[in-house]
C-alpha positions as CSV (number, residue, x, y, z in Angstrom):
1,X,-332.4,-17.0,266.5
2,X,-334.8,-19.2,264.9
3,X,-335.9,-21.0,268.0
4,X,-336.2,-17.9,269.6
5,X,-338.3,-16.5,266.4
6,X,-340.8,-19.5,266.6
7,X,-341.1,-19.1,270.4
8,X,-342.1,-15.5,269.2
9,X,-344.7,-16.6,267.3
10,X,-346.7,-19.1,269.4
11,X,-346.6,-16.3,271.8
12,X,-344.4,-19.1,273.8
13,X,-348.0,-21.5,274.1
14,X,-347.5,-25.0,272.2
15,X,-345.4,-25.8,269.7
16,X,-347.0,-28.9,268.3
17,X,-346.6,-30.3,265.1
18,X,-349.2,-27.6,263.2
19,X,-347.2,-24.3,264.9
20,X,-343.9,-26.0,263.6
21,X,-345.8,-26.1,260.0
22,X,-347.2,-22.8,260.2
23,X,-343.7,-21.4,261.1
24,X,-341.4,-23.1,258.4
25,X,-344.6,-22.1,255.8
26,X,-343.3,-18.4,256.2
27,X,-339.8,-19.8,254.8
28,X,-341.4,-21.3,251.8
29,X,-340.4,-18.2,249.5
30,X,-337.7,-17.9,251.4
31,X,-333.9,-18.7,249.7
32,X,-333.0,-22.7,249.6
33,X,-330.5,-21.9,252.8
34,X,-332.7,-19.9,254.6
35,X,-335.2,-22.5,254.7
36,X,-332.9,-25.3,255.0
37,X,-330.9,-23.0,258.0
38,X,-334.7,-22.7,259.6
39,X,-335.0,-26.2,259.5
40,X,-331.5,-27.2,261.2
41,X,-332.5,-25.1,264.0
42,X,-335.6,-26.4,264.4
43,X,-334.4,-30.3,264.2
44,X,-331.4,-29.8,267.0
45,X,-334.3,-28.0,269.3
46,X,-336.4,-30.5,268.7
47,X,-335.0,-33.8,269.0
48,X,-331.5,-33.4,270.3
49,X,-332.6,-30.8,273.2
50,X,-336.1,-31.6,273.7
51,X,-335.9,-35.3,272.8
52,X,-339.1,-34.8,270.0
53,X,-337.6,-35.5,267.2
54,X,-341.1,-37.0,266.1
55,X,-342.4,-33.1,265.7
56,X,-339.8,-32.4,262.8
57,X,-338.6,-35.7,261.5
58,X,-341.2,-35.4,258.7
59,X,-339.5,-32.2,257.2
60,X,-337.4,-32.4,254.1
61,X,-334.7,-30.2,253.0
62,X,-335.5,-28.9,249.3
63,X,-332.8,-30.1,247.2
64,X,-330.2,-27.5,246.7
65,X,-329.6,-26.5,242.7
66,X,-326.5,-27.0,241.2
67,X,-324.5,-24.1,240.3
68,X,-321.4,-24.6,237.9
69,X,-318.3,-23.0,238.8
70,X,-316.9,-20.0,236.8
71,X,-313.6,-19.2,237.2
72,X,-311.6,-15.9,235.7
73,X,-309.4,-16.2,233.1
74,X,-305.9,-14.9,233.5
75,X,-306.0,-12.2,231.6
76,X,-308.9,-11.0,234.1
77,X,-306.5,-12.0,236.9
78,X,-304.0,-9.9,235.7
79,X,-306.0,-7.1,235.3
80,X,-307.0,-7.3,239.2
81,X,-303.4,-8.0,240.3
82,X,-302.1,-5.3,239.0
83,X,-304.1,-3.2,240.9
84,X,-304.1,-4.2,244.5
85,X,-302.5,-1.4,246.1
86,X,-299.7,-3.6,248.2
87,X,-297.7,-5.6,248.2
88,X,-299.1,-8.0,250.8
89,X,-302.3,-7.9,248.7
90,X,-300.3,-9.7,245.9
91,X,-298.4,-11.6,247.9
92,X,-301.8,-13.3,249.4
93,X,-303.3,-13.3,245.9
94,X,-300.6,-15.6,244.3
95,X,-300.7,-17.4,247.5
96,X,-304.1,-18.0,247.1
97,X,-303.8,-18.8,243.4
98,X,-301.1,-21.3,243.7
99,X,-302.2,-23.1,247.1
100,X,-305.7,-23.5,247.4
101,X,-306.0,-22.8,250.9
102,X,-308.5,-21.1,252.8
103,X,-308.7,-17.3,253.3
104,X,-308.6,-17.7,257.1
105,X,-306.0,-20.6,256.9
106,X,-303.9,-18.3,254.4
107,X,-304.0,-15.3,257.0
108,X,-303.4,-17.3,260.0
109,X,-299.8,-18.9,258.6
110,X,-297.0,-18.4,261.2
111,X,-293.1,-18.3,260.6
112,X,-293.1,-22.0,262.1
113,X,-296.2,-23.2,259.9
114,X,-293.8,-22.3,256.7
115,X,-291.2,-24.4,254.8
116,X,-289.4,-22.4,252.9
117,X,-286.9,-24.9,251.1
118,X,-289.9,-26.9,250.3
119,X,-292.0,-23.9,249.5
120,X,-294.8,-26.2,251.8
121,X,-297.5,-24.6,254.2
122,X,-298.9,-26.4,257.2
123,X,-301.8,-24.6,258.3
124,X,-301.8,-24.3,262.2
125,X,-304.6,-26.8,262.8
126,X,-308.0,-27.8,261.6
127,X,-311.7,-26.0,261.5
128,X,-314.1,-28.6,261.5
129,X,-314.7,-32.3,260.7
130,X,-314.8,-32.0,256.9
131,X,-311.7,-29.0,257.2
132,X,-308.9,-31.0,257.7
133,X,-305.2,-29.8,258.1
134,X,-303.1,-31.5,255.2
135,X,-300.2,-29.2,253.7
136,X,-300.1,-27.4,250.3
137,X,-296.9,-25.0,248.5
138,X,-296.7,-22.2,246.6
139,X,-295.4,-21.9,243.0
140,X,-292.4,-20.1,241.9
141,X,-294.3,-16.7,240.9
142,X,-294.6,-15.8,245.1
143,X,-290.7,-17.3,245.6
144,X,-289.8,-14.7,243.2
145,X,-291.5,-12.2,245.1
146,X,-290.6,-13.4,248.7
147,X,-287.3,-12.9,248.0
148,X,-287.7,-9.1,247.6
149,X,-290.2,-9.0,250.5
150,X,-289.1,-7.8,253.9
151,X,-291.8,-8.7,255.9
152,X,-293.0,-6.0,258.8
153,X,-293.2,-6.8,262.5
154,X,-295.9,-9.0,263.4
155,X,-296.9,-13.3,264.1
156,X,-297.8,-14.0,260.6
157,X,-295.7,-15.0,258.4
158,X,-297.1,-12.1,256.3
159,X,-297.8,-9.6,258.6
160,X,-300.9,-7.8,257.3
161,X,-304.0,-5.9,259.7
162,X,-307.6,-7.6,259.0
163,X,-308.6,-4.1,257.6
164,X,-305.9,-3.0,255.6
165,X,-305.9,-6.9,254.1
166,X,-309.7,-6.4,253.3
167,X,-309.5,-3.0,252.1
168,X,-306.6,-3.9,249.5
169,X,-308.8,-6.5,247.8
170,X,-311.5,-3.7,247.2
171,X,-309.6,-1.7,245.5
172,X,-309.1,-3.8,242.5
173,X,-312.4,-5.0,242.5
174,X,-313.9,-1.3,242.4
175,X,-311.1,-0.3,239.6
176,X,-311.7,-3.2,237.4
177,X,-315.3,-4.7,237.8
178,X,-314.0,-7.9,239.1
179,X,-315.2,-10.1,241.8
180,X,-311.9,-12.1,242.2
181,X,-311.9,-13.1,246.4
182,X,-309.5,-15.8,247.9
183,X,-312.2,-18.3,247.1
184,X,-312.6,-17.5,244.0
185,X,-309.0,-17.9,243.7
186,X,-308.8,-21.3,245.8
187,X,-312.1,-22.6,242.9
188,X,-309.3,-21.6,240.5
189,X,-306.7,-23.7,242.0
190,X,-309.0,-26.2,242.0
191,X,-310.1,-26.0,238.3
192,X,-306.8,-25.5,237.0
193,X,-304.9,-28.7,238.7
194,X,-307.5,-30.6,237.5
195,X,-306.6,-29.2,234.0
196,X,-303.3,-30.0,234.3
197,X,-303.9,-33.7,234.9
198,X,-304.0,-33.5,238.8
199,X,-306.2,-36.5,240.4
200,X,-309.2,-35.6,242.6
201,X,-308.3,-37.2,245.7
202,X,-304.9,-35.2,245.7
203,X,-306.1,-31.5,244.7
204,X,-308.6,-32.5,248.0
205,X,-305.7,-33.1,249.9
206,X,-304.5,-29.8,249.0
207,X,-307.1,-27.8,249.4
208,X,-307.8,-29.8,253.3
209,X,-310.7,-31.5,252.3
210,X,-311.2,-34.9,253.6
211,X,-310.7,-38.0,250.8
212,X,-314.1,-39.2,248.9
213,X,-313.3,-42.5,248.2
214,X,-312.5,-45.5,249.9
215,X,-308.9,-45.6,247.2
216,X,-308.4,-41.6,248.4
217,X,-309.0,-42.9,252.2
218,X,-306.8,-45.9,252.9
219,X,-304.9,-46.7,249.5
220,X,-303.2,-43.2,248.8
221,X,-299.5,-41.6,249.9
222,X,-300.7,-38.2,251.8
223,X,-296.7,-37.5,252.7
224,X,-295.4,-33.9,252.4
225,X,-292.8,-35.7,250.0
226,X,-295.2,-37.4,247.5
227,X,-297.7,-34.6,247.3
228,X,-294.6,-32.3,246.6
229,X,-293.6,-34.3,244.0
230,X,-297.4,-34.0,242.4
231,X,-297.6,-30.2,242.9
232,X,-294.4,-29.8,240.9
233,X,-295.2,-31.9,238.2
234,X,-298.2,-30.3,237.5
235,X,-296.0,-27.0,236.8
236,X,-298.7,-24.5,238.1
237,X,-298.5,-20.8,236.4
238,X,-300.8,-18.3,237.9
239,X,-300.2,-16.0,235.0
């Protein structure tokens, strides 16, 4: 799109080094990532396809401002809960909540990805380089209302349709005034084990992100046992 935007431009003549600055100048009032999205383009055109890297190596990408997370509290939690109009919506929400996984990683889960005497998830395999695959559980709060659940026909383990999923998540929201979304809930996770005295390297591991540190990379247990141990210890209540 961009590529195809700047080709635009230049009425596809040249695109030397004063077209290339005329076209990232009309992204200057632009949003951080739409400049810095611009510029990506531009770079792989440039010197991975067209072997000129010298045309945009002199770009910089504007520093990105820093923008402290702000979780809900549980009372505002509650409030949304109790209004999601399923019960697959609040089965996904306290799975959310308690495992830190990712919305799509949630909604992919199949019967074989699941452990249920372990309460562990494997998610079915990884998304990118940083997206790793690790595994993650859920607290008692969802146990006690799997074992109520009969679960419809379908390959997930709980069977839901993309719309019906989406539409039962803006239904609290438009009730309540609440932007609660399963990455707002996986931030929470996040916040909240790291309140209750869980170290870095091993929320990362639940949440599939790969290990910052050299100690987190080649001097830490990643079994399924050990990190089970760690998630039960820290005793996580969604409400």
């Amino acid at each position: 799109m961009y590529v195809g935007k700047l080709i635009e431009q230049t009425d596809g003549g040249d695109m030397g080094s004063d077209e290339i600055r005329a076209f990232m100048r009309g992204y200057m009032g632009a949003s951080v990532s739409g400049y810095s999205n611009a510029l990506k383009a531009l770079r792989i055109f440039f010197r991975d396809y067209l072997k000129q890297g010298g045309l945009v190596d002199g770009f910089k990408f504007p520093a990105t401002p820093f923008k402290p997370r702000i979780v809900p509290s549980r009372k505002e939690m509650a409030e949304f809960f109790e209004e999601m109009p399923n019960v697959e919506g609040r089965l996904y929400f306290l799975l959310y909540a308690s495992s830190g996984l990712r919305r799509r990683e949630a909604l992919g889960l199949r019967p074989k990805d699941v452990n249920t005497e372990r309460r562990m998830v494997t998610p079915g395999k990884g998304i990118g380089g940083t997206k790793n695959t690790w595994v993650s559980f859920w607290g008692e709060e969802l146990e006690e209302m799997l074992r109520d659940y009969t679960p419809k026909n379908g390959k997930r383990w709980i069977p839901v349709k993309t719309d019906e999923f989406y539409s039962a998540w803006s239904v609290p929201e438009r009730k309540t005034g609440l932007r609660i979304t399963p990455q707002v809930l996986r931030d929470w996770f996040c916040v909240t084990m790291g309140e209750l005295g869980v170290q870095d390297r091993y929320v990362d591991a639940f949440c599939g992100r790969l290990p910052a540190s050299v100690l987190a990379k080649h001097y830490t247990d990643y079994s399924p046992a050990r990190l089970k141990t760690i998630y039960d210890k820290a005793c996580l209540k969604v409400f």
